[in-house]
C-alpha positions in Angstrom: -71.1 -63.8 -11.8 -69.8 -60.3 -12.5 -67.2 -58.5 -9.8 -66.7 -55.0 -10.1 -63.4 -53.5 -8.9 -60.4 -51.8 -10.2 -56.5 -52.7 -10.8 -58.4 -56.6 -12.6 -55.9 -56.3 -15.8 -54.0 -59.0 -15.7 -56.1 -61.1 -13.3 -54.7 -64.6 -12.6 -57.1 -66.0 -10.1 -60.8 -65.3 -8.3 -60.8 -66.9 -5.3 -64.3 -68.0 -3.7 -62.9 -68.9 -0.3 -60.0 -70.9 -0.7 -61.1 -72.3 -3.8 -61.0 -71.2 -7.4 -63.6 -69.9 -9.5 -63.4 -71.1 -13.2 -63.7 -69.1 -16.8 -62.4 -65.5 -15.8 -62.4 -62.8 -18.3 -61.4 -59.5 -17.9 -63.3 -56.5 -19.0 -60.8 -53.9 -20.9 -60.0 -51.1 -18.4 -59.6 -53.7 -15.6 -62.5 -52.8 -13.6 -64.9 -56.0 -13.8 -64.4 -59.1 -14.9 -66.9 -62.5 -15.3 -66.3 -65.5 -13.0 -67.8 -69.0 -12.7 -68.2 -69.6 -8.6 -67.4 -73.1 -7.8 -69.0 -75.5 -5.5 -69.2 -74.4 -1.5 -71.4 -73.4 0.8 -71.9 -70.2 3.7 -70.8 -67.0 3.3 -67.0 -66.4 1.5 -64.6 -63.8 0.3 -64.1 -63.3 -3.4 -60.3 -62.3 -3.8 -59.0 -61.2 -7.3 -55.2 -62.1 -7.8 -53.4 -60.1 -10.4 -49.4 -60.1 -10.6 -49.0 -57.3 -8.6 -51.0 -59.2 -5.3 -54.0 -60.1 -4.1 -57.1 -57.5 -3.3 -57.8 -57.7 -0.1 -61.1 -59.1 2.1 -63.6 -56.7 2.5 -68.1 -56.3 3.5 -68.1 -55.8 -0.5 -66.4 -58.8 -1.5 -69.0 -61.7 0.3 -70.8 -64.3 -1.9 -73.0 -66.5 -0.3 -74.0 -69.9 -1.7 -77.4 -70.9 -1.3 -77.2 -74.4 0.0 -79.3 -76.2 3.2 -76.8 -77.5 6.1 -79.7 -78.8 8.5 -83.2 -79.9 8.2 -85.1 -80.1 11.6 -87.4 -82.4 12.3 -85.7 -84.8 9.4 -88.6 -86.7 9.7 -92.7 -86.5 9.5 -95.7 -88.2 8.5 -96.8 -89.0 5.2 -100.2 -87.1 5.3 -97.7 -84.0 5.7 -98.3 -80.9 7.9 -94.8 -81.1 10.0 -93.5 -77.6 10.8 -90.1 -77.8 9.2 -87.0 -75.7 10.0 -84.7 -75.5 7.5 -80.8 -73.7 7.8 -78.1 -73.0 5.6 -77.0 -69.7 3.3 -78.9 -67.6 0.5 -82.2 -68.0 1.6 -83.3 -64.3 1.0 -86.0 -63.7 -1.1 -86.5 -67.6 -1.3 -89.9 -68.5 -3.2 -90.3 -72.4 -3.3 -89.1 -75.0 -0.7 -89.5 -78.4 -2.6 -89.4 -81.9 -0.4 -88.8 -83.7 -3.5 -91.1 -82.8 -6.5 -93.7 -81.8 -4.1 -93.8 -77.8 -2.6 -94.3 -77.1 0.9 -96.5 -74.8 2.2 -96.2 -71.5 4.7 -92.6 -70.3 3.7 -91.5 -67.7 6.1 -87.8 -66.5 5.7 -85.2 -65.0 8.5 -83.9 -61.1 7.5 -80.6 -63.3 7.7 -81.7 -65.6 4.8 -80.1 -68.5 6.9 -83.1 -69.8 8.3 -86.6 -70.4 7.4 -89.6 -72.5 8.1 -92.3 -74.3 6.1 -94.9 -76.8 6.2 -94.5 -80.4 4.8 -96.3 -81.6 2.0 -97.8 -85.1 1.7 -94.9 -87.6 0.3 -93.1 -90.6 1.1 -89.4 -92.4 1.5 -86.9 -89.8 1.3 -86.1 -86.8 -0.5 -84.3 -83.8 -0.8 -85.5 -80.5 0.9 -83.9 -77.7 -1.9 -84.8 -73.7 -1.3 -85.5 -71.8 -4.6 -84.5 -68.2 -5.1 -84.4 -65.9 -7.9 -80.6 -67.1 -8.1 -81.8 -70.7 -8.5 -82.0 -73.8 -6.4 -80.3 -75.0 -3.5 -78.1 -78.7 -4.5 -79.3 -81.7 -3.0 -76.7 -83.3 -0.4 -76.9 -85.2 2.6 -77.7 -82.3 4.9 -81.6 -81.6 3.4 -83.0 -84.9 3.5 -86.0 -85.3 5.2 -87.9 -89.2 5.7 -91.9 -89.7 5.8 -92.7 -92.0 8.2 -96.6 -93.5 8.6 -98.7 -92.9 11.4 -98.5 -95.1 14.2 -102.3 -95.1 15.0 -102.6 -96.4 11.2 -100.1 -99.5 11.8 -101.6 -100.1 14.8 -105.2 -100.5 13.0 -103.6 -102.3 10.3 -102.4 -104.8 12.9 -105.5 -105.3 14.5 -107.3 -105.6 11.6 -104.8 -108.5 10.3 -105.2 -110.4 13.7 -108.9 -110.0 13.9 -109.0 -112.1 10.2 -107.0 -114.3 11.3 -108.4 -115.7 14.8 -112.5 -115.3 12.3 -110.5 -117.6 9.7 -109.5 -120.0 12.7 -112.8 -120.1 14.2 -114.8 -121.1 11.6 -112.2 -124.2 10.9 -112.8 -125.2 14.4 -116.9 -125.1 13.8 -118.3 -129.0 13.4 -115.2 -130.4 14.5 -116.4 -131.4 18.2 -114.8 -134.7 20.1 -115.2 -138.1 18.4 -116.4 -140.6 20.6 -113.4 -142.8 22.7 -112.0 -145.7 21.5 -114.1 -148.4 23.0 -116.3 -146.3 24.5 -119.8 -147.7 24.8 -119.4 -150.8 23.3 -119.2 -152.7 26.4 -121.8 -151.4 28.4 -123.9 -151.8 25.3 -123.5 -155.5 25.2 -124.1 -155.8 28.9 -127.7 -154.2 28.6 -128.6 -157.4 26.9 -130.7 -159.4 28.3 -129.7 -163.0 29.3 -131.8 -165.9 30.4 -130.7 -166.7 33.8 -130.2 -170.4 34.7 -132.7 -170.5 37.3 -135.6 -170.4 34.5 -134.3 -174.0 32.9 -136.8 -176.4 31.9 -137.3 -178.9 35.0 -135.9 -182.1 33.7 -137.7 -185.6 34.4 -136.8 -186.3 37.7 -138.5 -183.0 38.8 -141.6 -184.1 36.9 -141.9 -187.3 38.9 -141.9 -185.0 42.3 
């Protein structure tokens, strides 16, 4: 990035925040110089350090990194269509909000540029949430991710479905497979249905004959 100024020659340091930027050069005349930010996020002061002190904080001197702290609701369902609220820093003039390779849809930005809300796309597992600009794209941390989950109805009618195989797949194993007669059963009375000469029918022997 390029800071304008005056009283740079001899620049030391750039401080973004608290922390270092990296490849400073000076411009001859000492009134800009070219600075690599480093990693951070919100809204900091850049300070220029020169032997003679350190310029001090002003409106002029803010840089703020374009990076998502908070993703709300972190979670929707795959078919997409969850309103989205996204915060962090840098969002002005933001033209893309990514979940993952996939765009959302219905980007509209706070005059602030550190909120804005969107639409989910269709997707699954978990990915990043990153905000393009014209000054690039957001990092991926932590903060942005953002979890498809399926639709309950859906698991419920997989469910169903599953149990309603099952109890057809154990009904027709149970088709044909009636009681077996009982051990003995039948056997008995079967042999007592027979007929048997009864004693009273014997042929009258010769003693009857002579009567």
């Amino acid at each position: 990035m390029t800071v304008t100024g005056s009283g740079f020659t001899g620049a030391t340091a750039v401080n973004f925040g608290f922390t270092p930027g990296t490849g400073l050069v000076v411009a001859p005349g000492g009134t800009q110089l070219t600075v690599t930010s480093p990693p951070g996020s919100g809204t900091v002061d850049v300070t220029v350090t020169t032997p003679f002190g350190t310029s001090p904080t002003t409106a002029a001197d803010l840089f703020t990194y374009l990076d998502v702290t908070g993703v709300n609701p972190n979670v929707g369902l795959t078919s997409g269509g969850t309103a989205v609220t996204v915060t962090g820093s840098g969002f002005t003039g933001a033209t893309v909000v990514s979940f993952g390779p996939n765009p959302g849809t219905g980007l509209l930005v706070a005059q602030d540029g550190t909120q804005l809300t969107v639409t989910s796309p269709a997707g699954s597992g978990t990915v990043d949430v990153r905000v393009t600009t014209p000054l690039g794209t957001s990092p991926a941390v932590i903060a942005d991710q953002f979890s498809y989950i399926q639709k309950t109805k859906e698991k419920e009618k997989e469910k169903d479905h599953k149990e309603a195989i099952k109890d057809k797949q154990g009904s027709r194993q149970g088709k044909g497979q009636g009681p077996g007669p009982r051990e003995g059963e039948g056997q008995g009375d079967r042999q007592g249905d027979r007929c048997q000469a009864p004693s009273d029918f014997a042929e009258p022997g010769p003693a009857d004959r002579q009567n």
